[in-house]
TITIKOL-271264 format. One line per 10 residues: number of its first residue (from 1); for each residue y, z, x of C-alpha. Coordinates in Angstrom, 1 decimal. Example, Ala and Ser with C-alpha at 12.3 -4.5 7.8 and 13.67 -1.06 7.14 Angstrom:
// residues 2
1> -4.5/7.8/12.3 | -1.1/7.1/13.7
This chain:
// residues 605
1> -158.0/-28.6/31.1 | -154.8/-28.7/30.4 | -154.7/-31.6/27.4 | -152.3/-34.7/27.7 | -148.8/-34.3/25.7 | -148.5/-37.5/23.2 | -145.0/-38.3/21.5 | -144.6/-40.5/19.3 | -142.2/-43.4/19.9 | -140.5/-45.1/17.5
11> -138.2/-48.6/17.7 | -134.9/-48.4/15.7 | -133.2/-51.4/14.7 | -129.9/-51.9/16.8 | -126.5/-53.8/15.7 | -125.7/-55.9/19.3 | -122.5/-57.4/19.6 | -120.5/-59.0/22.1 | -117.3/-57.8/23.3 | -114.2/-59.8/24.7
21> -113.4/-58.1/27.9 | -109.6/-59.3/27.2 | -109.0/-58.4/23.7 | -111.6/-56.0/23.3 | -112.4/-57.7/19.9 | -116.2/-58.1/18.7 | -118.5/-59.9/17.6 | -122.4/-60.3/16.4 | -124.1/-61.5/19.0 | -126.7/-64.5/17.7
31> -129.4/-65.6/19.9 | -127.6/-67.6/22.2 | -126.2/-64.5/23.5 | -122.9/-63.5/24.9 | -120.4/-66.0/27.1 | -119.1/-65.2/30.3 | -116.0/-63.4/29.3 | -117.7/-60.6/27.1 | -120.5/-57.9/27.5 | -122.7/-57.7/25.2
41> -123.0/-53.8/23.6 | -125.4/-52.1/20.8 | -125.7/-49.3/19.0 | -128.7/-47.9/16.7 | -128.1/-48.6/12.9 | -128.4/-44.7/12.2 | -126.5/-43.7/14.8 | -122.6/-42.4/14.9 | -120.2/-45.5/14.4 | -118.6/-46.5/17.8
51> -115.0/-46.0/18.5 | -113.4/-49.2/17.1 | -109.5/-50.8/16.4 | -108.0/-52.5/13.5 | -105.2/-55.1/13.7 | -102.9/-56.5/11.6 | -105.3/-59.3/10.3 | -108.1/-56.8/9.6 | -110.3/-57.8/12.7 | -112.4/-55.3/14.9
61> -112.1/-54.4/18.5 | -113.6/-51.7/20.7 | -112.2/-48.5/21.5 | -111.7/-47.3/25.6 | -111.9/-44.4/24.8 | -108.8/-43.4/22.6 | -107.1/-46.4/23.4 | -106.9/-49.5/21.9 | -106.1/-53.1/23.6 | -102.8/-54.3/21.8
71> -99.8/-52.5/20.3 | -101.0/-54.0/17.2 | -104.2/-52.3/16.9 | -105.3/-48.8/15.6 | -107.5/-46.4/16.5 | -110.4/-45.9/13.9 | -111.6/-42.4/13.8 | -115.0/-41.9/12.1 | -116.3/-38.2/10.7 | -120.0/-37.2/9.7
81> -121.9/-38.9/6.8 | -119.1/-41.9/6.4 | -120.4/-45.3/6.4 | -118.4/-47.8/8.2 | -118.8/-51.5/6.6 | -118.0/-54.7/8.4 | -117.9/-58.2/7.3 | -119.5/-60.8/10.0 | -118.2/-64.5/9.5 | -121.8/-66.1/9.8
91> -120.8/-69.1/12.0 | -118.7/-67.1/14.8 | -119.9/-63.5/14.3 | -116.3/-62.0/14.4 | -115.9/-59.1/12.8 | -113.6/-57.7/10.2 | -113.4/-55.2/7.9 | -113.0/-55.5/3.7 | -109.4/-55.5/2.1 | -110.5/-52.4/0.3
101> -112.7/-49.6/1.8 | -114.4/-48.2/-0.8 | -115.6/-51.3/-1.9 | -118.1/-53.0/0.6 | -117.5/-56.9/-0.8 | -117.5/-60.0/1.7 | -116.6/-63.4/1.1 | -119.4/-65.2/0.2 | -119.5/-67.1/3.8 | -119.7/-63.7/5.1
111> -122.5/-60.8/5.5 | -122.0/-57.4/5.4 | -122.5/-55.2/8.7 | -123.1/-51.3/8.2 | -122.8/-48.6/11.2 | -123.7/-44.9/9.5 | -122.6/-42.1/11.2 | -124.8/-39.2/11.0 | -126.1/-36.2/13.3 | -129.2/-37.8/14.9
121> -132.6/-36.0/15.0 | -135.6/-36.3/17.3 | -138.8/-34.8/16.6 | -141.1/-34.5/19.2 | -144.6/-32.9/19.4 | -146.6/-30.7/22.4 | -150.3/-29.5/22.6 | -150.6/-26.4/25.2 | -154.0/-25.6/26.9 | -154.5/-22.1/25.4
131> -153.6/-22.3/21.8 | -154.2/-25.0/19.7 | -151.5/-27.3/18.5 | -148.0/-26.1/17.0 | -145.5/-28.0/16.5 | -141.3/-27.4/16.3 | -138.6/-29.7/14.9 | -135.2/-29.4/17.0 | -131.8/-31.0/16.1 | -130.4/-32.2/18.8
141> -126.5/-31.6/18.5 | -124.7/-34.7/18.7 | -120.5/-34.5/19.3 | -119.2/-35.0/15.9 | -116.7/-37.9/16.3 | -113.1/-37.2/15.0 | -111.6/-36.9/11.9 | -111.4/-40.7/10.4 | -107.9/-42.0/11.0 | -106.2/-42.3/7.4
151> -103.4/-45.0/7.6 | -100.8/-46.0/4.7 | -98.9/-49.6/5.1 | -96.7/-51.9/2.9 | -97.4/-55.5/3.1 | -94.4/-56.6/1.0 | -91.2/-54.5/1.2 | -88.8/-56.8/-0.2 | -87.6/-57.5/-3.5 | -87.2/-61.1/-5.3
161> -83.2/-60.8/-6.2 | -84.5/-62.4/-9.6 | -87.4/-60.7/-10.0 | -88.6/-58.7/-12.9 | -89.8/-54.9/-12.6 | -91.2/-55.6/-9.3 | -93.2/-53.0/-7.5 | -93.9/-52.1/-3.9 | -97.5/-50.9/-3.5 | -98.9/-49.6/-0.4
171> -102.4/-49.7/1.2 | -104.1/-47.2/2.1 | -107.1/-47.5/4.6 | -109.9/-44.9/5.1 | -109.4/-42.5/2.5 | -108.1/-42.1/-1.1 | -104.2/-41.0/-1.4 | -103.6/-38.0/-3.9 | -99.9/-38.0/-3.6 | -97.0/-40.0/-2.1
181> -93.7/-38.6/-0.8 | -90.8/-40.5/0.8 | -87.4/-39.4/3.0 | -84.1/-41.6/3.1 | -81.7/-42.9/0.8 | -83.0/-45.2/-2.0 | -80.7/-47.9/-3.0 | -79.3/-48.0/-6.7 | -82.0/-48.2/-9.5 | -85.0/-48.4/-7.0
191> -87.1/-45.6/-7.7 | -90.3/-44.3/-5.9 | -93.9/-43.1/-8.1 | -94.7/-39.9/-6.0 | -98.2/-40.5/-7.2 | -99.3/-44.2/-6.7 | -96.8/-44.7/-3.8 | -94.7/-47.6/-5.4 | -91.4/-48.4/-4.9 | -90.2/-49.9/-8.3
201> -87.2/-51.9/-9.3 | -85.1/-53.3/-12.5 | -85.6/-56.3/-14.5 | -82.7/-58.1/-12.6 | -81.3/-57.4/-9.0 | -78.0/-56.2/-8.1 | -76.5/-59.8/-6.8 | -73.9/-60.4/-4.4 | -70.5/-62.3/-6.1 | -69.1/-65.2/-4.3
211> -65.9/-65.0/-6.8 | -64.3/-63.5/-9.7 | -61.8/-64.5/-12.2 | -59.6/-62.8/-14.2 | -58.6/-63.7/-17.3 | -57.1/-62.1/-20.8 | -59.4/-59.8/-21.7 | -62.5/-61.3/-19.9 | -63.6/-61.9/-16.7 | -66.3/-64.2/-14.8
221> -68.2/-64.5/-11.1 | -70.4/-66.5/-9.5 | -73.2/-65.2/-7.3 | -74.1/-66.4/-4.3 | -77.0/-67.7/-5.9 | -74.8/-70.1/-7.8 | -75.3/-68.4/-10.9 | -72.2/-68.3/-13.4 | -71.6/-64.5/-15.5 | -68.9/-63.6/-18.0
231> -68.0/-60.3/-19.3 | -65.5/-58.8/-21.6 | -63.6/-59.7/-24.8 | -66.1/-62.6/-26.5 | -64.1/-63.6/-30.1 | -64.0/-66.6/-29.6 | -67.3/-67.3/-27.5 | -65.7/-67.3/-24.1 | -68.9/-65.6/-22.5 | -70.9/-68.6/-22.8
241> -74.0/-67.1/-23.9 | -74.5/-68.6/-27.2 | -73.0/-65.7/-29.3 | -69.6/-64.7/-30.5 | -69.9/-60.9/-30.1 | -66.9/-58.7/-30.1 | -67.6/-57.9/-26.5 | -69.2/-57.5/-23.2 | -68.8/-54.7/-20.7 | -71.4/-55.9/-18.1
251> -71.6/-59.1/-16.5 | -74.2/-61.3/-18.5 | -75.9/-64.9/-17.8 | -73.9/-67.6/-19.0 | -76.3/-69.8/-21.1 | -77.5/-73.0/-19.1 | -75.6/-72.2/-16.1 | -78.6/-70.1/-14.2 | -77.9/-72.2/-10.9 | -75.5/-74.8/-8.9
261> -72.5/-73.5/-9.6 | -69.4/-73.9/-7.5 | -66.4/-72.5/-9.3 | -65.3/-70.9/-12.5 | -61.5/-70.3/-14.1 | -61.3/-67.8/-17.2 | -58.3/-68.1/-19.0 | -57.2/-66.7/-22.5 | -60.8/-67.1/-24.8 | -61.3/-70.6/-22.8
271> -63.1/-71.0/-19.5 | -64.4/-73.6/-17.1 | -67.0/-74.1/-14.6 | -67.4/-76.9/-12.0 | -71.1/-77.4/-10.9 | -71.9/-78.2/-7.2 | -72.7/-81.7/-7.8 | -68.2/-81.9/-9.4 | -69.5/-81.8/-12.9 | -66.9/-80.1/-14.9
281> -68.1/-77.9/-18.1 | -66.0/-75.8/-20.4 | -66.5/-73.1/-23.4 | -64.7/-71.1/-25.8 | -61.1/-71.1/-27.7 | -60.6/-74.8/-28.7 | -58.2/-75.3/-31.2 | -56.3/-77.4/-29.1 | -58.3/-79.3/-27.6 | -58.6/-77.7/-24.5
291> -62.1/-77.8/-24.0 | -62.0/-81.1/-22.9 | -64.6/-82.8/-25.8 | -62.4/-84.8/-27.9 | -62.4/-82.4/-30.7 | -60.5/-79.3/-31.6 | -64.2/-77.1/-32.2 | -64.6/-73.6/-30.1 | -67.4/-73.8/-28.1 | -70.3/-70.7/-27.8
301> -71.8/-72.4/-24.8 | -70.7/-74.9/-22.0 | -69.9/-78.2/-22.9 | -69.5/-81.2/-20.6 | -65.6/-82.5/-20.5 | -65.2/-85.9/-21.4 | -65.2/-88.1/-17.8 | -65.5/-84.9/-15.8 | -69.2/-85.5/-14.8 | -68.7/-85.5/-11.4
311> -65.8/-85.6/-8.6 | -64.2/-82.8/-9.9 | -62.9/-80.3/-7.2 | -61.1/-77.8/-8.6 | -60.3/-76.2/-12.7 | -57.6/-74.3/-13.7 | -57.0/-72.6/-17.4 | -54.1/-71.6/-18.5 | -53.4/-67.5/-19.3 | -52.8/-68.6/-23.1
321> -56.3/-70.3/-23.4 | -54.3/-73.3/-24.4 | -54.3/-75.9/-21.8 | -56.6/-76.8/-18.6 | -55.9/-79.2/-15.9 | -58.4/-80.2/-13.1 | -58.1/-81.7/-9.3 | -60.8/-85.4/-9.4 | -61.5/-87.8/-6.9 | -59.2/-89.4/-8.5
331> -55.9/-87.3/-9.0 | -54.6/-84.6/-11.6 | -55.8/-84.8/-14.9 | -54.9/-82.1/-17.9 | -55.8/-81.7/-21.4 | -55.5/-79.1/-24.6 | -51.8/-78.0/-25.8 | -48.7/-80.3/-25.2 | -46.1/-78.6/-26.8 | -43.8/-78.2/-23.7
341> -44.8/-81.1/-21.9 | -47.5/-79.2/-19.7 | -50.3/-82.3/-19.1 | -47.7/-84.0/-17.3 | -48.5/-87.5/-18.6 | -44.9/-88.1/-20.4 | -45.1/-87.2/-23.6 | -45.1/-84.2/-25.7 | -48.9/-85.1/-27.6 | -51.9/-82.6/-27.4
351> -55.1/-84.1/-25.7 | -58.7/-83.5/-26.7 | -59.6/-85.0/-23.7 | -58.6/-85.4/-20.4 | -54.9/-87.6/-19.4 | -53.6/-88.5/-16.5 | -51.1/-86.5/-14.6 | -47.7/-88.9/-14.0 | -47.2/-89.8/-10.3 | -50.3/-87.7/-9.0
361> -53.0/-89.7/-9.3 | -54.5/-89.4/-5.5 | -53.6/-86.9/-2.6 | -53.5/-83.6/-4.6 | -55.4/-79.8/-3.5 | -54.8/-77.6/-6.0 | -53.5/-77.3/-9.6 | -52.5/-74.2/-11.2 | -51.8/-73.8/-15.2 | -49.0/-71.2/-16.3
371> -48.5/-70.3/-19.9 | -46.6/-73.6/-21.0 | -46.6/-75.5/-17.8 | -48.3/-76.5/-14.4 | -48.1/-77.0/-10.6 | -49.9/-79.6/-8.2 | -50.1/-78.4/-4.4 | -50.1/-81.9/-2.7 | -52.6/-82.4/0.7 | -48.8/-83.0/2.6
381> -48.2/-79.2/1.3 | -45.4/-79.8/-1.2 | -45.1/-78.7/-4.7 | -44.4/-80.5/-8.0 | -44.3/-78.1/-11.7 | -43.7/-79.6/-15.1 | -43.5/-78.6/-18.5 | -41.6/-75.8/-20.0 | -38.0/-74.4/-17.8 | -36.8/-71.7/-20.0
391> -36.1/-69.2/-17.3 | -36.7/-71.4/-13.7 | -41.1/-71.3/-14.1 | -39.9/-75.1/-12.3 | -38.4/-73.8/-9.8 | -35.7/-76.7/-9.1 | -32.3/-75.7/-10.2 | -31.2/-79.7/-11.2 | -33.8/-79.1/-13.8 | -31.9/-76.4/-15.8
401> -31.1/-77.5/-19.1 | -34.4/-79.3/-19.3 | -36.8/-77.1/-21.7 | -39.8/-79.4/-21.5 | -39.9/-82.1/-18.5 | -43.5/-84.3/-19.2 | -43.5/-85.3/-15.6 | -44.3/-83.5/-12.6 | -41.1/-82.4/-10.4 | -41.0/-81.0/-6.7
411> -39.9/-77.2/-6.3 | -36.6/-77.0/-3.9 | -37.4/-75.8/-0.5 | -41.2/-76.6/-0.9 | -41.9/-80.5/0.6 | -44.3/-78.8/3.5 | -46.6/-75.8/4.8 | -47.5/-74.7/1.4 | -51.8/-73.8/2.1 | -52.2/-72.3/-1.7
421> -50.2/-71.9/-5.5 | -50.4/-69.7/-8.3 | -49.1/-69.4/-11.6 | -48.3/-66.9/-13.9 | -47.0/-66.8/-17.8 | -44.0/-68.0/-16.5 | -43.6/-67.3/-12.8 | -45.3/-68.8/-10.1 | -45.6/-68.5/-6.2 | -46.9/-70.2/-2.7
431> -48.7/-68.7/-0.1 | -47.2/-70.2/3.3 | -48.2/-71.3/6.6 | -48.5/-67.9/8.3 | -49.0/-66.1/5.5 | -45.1/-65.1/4.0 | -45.2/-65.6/0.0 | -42.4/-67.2/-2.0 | -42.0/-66.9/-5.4 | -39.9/-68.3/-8.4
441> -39.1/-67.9/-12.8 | -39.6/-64.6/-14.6 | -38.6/-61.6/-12.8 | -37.4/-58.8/-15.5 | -40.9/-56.7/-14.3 | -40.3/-57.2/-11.0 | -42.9/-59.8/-10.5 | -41.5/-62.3/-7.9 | -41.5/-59.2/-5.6 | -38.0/-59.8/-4.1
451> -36.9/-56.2/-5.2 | -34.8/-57.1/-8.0 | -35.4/-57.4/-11.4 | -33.6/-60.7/-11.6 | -34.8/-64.3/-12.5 | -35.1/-67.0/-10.0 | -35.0/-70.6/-10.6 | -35.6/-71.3/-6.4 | -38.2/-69.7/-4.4 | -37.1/-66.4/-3.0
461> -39.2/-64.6/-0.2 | -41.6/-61.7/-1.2 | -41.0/-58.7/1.0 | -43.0/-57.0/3.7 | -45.8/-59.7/3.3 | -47.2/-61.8/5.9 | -49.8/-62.8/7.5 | -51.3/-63.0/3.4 | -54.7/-65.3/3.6 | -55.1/-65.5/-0.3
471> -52.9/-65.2/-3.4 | -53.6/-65.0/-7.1 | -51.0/-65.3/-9.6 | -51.6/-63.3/-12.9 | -50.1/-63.7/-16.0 | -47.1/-60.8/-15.4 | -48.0/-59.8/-12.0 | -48.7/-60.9/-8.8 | -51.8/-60.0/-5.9 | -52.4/-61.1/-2.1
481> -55.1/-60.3/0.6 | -53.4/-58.9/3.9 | -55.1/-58.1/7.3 | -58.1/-57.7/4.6 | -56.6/-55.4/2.1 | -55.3/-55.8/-1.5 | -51.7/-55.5/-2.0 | -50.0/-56.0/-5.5 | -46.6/-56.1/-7.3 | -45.3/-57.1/-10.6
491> -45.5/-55.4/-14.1 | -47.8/-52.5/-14.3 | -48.1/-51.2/-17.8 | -51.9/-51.0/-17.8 | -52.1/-50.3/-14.2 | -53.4/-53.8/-12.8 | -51.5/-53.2/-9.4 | -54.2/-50.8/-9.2 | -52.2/-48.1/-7.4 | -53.1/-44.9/-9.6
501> -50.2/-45.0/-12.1 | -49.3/-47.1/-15.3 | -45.7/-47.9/-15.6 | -43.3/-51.1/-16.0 | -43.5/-52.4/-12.5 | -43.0/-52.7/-9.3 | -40.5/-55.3/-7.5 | -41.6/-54.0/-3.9 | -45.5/-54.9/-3.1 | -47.7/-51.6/-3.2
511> -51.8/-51.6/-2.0 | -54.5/-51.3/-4.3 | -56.0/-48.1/-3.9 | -59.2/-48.0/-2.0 | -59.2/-51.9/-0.7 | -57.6/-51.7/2.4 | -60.1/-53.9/3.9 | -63.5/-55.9/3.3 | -61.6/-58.1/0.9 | -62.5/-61.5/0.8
521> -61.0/-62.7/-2.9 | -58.8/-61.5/-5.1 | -57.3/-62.7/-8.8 | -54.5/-61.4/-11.1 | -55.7/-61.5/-14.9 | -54.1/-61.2/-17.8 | -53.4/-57.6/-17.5 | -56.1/-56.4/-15.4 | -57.0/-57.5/-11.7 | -60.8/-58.3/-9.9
531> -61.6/-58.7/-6.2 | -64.9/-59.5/-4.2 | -66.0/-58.0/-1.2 | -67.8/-58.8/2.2 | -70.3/-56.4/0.7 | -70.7/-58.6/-2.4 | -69.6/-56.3/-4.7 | -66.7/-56.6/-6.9 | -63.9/-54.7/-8.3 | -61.3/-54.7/-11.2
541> -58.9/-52.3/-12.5 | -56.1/-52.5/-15.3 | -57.0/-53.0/-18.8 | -59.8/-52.8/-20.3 | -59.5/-51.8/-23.7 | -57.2/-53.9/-26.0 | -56.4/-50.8/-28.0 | -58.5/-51.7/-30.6 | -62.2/-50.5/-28.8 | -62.7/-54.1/-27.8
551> -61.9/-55.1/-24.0 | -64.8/-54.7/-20.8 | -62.9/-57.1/-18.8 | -63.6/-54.8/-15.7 | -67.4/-55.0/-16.2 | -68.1/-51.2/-15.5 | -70.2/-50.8/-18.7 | -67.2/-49.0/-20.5 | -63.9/-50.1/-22.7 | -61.9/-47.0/-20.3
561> -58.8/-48.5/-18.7 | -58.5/-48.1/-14.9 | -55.5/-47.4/-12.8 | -57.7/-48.1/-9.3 | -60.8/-49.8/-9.0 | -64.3/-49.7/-10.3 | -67.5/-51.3/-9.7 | -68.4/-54.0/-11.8 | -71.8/-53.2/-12.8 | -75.1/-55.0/-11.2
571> -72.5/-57.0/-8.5 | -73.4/-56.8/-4.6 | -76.6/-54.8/-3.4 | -75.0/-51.5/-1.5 | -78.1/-49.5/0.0 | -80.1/-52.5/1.6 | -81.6/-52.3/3.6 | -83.1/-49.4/3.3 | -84.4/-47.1/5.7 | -87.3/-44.7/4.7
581> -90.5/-43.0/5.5 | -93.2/-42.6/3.7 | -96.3/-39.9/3.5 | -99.2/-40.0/1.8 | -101.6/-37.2/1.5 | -106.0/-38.0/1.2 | -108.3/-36.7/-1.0 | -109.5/-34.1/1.9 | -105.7/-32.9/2.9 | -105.0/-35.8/6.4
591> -101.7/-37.4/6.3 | -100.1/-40.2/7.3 | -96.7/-41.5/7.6 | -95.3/-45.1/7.5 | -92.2/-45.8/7.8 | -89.9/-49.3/7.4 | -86.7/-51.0/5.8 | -86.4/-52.1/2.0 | -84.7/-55.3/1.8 | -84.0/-57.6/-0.6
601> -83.8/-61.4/-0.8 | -80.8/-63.0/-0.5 | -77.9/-62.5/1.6 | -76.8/-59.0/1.8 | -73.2/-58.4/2.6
């Protein structure tokens, strides 16, 4: 007779879960089962993995077939003899998978889940009626699932503007990465490890510049951060940053003045910074008293000005370093050199500390400081000058004949619609309601911009300028910002009017090469010339080497005179954001791309 067939059968463990029939996510089932919005699924523990999803936060849902529930999710792809590891939150059961695959560790109120996908085998065993027993062992071919997906990913793709040789590091998920390469445009100094998949950057972050001013033969900003930097000549410690170096030909930190910054005026080796709360701070050249202490002692760092610890609006240094007024709550005050009668409080004394301005002690906007004089812009739009008349710097012809006038004096034709002054060595100008500029004193280089070479002791009209919507006076020549664009005119003998040549001057108004718009500040040095942009960046040109080697007033790293403009080196962030993709190549030869935008923090042009 034929005998009976017996086969052994032998109960494997199973992992049962519970799937959400919304969100397809899962979960361990417990022994209260599953609720009425999942299905409840299993699989033997050494069996093929099932088709599962990844999000964003690392938790698990089931496959339909290639497809995953969410635009978030992604499709994990198992292959023969890999182990896929879960982590099950022992209250809830929800599943998740480790930060790092290769390493199977769960928080310690978590347990650790394991599929194993492997080609299963059944062994089964017959007796036939005319020969005794044999037996055969059969594989049974299972459908090898797909090649494991192999994803790379950047959690963090932008920079801290003050960080220190940050790094970019991706993830990579279901595999080990043997080599990194990227497409698109990396900014400046970001550079990209083709082996470890890192984006890298400097010590210190391109910033974006809020201002710039010129000065002799040095030059500051301030960042939109509110950060104060200096860079060029530094004899006399005009920096700021503790040292007296010969120079500086990149913008550097000014000691203490990291943040809260509002404003800053560089004059000749002296220069002043207002904070945000109107505390006024100077550093530098102090013979004469002119930074504000109540001693005649240069300063190497910033030192608070003597009843300037708040309410102050507005500095100005004068182009020879010797005299500084500012705008206070409380009217005009001036201190420093008082030879010519240029702190306005009638008398011809130097000051150590701030004085009273004569007649203007409320209602005032701006001050400007010329070589041995000053002007007040009042908040009715007139303006008043004082100090030294030798050729009209006054502008009021009844003042001829009066070399030093120690009281403040209005400028003929000027009682109204002035919106901005500036001041030179010994010219000075207004910017006008609707943007026409007027100008007055010095004129043999052409700087009044009237096209003649002749002195003027009333305002005269500059031509072919209008619509102007910023004006900077330097100490021979003369800048505005039109429509966007820098236009100069004025003396040119180290090429600050920045149009490609060096030569005496130019009485007619001329635009700067290469900033015909995107200009959003401008300022006239001594004999060189800086500007901001919308981008952040800044510019200078002219002079930049005194003809002795010392100089960097442009900032560009170098002592190289410029007859257009350079960069000024670490200001504004051109490149970001960035656009670019990334590939990284496994262990076994898979790919994958990711790709994304490099930012930076901050505001970005």
């Amino acid at each position: 007779m034929p005998m009976a067939v017996a086969q052994a059968r032998v109960r494997e463990r199973s992992i049962v879960v519970c799937v959400d029939s919304t969100t397809a996510r899962v979960r361990l089932a417990n022994s209260a089962g599953c609720l009425e919005r999942e299905t409840r699924r299993s699989w033997p523990k050494s069996g093929p993995a099932p088709q599962m999803c990844i999000d964003s936060a690392r938790r698990l849902s089931l496959a339909k077939g290639e497809t995953c529930v969410g635009s978030t999710a992604t499709l994990i792809r198992m292959r023969e003899g890999v182990r896929f590891v879960a982590c099950a939150n022992r209250e809830t059961g929800e599943l998740r998978r480790p930060s790092r695959w290769s390493r199977f560790t769960c928080a310690a109120t978590n347990r650790t889940v394991r599929w194993v996908s492997v080609p299963r085998k059944v062994t089964s065993t017959t007796t036939s009626p005319t020969t005794t027993s044999s037996s055969t062992t059969t594989t049974i071919a299972v459908s090898a699932p797909s090649v494991g997906s192999f994803s790379i990913g950047y959690n963090d793709v932008e920079f801290d503007v003050l960080g220190s040789n940050e790094v970019l590091s991706p993830m990579v998920a279901n595999g080990s990465a043997v080599s990194f390469a990227y497409t698109g445009t990396l900014p400046a100094r970001v550079s990209f490890d083709t082996t470890n998949g890192t984006f890298s950057g400097p010590v210190a972050w391109n910033e974006n510049f809020s201002m710039v001013s010129a000065g002799f033969e040095h030059s500051c900003a301030v960042t939109v951060s509110a950060r104060a930097l200096c860079w060029g000549r530094n004899l006399f410690g005009n920096i700021g940053d503790g040292t007296s170096l010969n120079a500086r030909s990149i913008p550097t930190p000014v000691s203490g003045l990291t943040g809260g910054i509002a404003s800053i005026s560089a004059g000749n080796g002296t220069t002043c910074a207002i904070s945000q709360a109107g505390e006024l701070r100077c550093w530098g050249l102090g013979d004469s008293g002119q930074i504000g202490d109540g001693v005649n002692t240069d300063r190497l760092t910033p030192t608070a000005v003597t009843g300037m610890s708040s309410g102050v609006a507005q500095v100005s240094v004068s182009p020879t370093g010797k005299s500084v007024c500012a705008v206070q709550s409380n009217g005009v005050k001036c201190w420093g050199l008082n030879d010519r009668g240029q702190l306005g409080n009638s008398s011809l004394v130097n000051s150590s500390v701030p004085v009273n301005v004569t007649g203007l002690t409320s209602g005032v906007t701006q001050v400007a400081v010329g070589g041995s004089y000053a002007c007040a812009l009042t908040s009715g739009g007139a303006v008043k000058c004082w100090g030294a008349n030798g050729v009209g710097e006054l502008g009021n012809p009844s003042m001829s004949g009066f070399s030093n006038v120690t009281v403040p004096t209005d400028v003929s034709g000027l009682s109204s619609g002035v919106t901005a002054i500036g001041v030179g060595l010994q010219h000075a100008c207004a910017l006008i309601t609707g943007g026409s500029v007027w100008c007055w004193g010095q004129n043999s280089d052409g700087r009044l911009g009237d096209g003649t070479l002749t002195a003027r002791a009333t305002p005269v009209s500059v031509l072919n300028v209008s619509g102007a919507t910023r004006l900077s006076v330097g100490q021979v020549h003369t800048c505005v910002i039109v429509g966007g664009g820098a236009t100069c005119w004025g003396a040119n003998g180290s090429g600050q009017l920045g149009d490609g040549g060096i030569y005496g001057g130019n009485a007619v108004p001329t635009p700067v090469t290469g900033l015909t718009s995107g200009v959003v500040s401008i300022s006239a040095g001594g004999y060189h010339t800086c500007a901001t942009l919308a981008s952040g960046e800044a510019r200078c040109w002219g002079m930049n080497n005194n003809g002795s080697g010392l100089g960097g007033q442009l900032g560009d790293g170098t002592v190289t005179n410029r007859t257009t403009p350079v960069a000024v080196s670490n200001a504004g962030n051109p490149g970001f954001p960035a656009a670019v993709t990334v590939t990284a190549t496994s262990t076994t030869g898979r790919t994958s791309t990711w790709s994304g935008s490099l930012s930076i923090t901050g505001p970005v042009g």
